[in-house]
C-alpha positions as CSV (number, residue, x, y, z in Angstrom):
1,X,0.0,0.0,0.0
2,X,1.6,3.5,-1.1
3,X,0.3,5.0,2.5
4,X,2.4,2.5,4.2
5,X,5.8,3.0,2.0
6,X,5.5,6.5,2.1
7,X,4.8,6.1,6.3
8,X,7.8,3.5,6.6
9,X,9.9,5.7,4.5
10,X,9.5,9.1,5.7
11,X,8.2,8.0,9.5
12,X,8.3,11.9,10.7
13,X,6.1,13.5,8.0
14,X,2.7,14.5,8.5
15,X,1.2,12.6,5.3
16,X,-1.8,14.0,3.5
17,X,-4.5,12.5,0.6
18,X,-6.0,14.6,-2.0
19,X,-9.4,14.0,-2.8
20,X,-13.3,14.3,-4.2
21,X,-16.1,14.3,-2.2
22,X,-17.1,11.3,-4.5
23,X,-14.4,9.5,-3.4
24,X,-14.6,10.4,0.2
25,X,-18.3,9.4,0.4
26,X,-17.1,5.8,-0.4
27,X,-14.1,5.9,1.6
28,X,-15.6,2.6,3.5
29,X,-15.3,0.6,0.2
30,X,-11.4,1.1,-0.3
31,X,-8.3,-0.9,0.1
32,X,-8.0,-1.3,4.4
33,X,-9.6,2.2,5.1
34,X,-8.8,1.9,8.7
35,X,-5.2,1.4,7.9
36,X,-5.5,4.6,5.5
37,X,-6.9,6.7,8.8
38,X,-4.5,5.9,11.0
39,X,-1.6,6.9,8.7
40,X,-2.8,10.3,7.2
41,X,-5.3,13.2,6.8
42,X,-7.6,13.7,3.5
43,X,-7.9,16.3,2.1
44,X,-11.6,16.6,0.7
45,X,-13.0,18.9,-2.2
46,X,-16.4,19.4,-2.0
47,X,-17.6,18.4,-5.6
48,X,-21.3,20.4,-5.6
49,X,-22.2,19.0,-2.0
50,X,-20.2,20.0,1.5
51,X,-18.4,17.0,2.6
52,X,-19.4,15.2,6.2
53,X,-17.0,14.3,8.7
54,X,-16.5,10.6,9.4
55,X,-15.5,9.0,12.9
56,X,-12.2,7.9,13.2
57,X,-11.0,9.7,10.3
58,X,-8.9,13.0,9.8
59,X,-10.0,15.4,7.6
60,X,-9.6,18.8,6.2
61,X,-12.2,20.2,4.1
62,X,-11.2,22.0,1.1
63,X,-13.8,25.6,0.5
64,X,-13.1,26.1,-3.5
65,X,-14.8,24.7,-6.3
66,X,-12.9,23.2,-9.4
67,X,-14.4,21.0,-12.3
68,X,-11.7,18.6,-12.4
69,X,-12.6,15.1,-11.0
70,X,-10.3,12.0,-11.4
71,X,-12.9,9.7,-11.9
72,X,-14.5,11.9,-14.5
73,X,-11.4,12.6,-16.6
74,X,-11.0,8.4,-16.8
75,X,-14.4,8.1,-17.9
76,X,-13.6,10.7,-20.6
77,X,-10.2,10.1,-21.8
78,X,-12.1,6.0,-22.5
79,X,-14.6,7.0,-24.1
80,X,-12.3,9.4,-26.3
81,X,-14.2,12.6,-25.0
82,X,-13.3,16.1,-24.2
83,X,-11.2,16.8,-21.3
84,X,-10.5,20.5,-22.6
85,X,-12.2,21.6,-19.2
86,X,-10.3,19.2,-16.8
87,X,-6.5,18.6,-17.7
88,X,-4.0,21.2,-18.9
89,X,-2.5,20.2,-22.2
90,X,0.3,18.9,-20.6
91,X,-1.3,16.8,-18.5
92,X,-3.7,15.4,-21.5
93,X,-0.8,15.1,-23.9
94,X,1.5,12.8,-21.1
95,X,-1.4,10.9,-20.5
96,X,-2.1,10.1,-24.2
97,X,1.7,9.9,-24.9
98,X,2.1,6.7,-22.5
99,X,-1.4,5.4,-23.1
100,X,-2.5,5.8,-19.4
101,X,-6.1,5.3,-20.0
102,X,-6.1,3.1,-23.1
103,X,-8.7,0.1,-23.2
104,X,-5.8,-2.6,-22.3
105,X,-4.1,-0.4,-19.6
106,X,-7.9,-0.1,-17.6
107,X,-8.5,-3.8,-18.1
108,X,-5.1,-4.4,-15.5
């Protein structure tokens, strides 16, 4: 688990996760969630809806709106849609260049 080698590795830092409310309304369903809270803090954008605080779990909650959404960029960039509105060029051009999202990289 990258929250654990980044723990083990720097044991001193205060560690931090970046992330939707989307995902952070289905925090329950990830990979050892437990194991997540007691190693870091997430950091929660609201995503058109204020985020709730969960027991057990540190949190900061993030006041800004963006339109970028991970999840929602994926779903794009497989169905060969726009992401003018939600990656820089950059961004969209390194993630075509090494076939990030292509059909056999998402079926790993």
């Amino acid at each position: 688990m990258a929250a654990e080698h980044f723990h083990d590795t720097f044991p001193q830092a205060e560690l931090y996760w970046i992330l939707g409310n989307d995902q952070w309304e289905k925090i329950h369903t990830w990979y050892k969630p437990s194991r997540l809270a007691e190693l870091l803090t997430f950091v929660v954008f609201p995503r058109n809806r204020k985020p709730v605080k969960k027991n057990g779990i540190r949190s900061l909650f993030i006041n800004c709106s963006h339109p970028a959404s991970s999840s929602e960029a994926r779903d794009r960039l497989g169905k060969h849609d726009a992401t003018d509105n939600l990656l820089t060029r950059g961004v969209a051009s390194y993630i075509e260049e090494k076939q990030l999202y292509a059909p056999k990289a998402l079926a790993h």
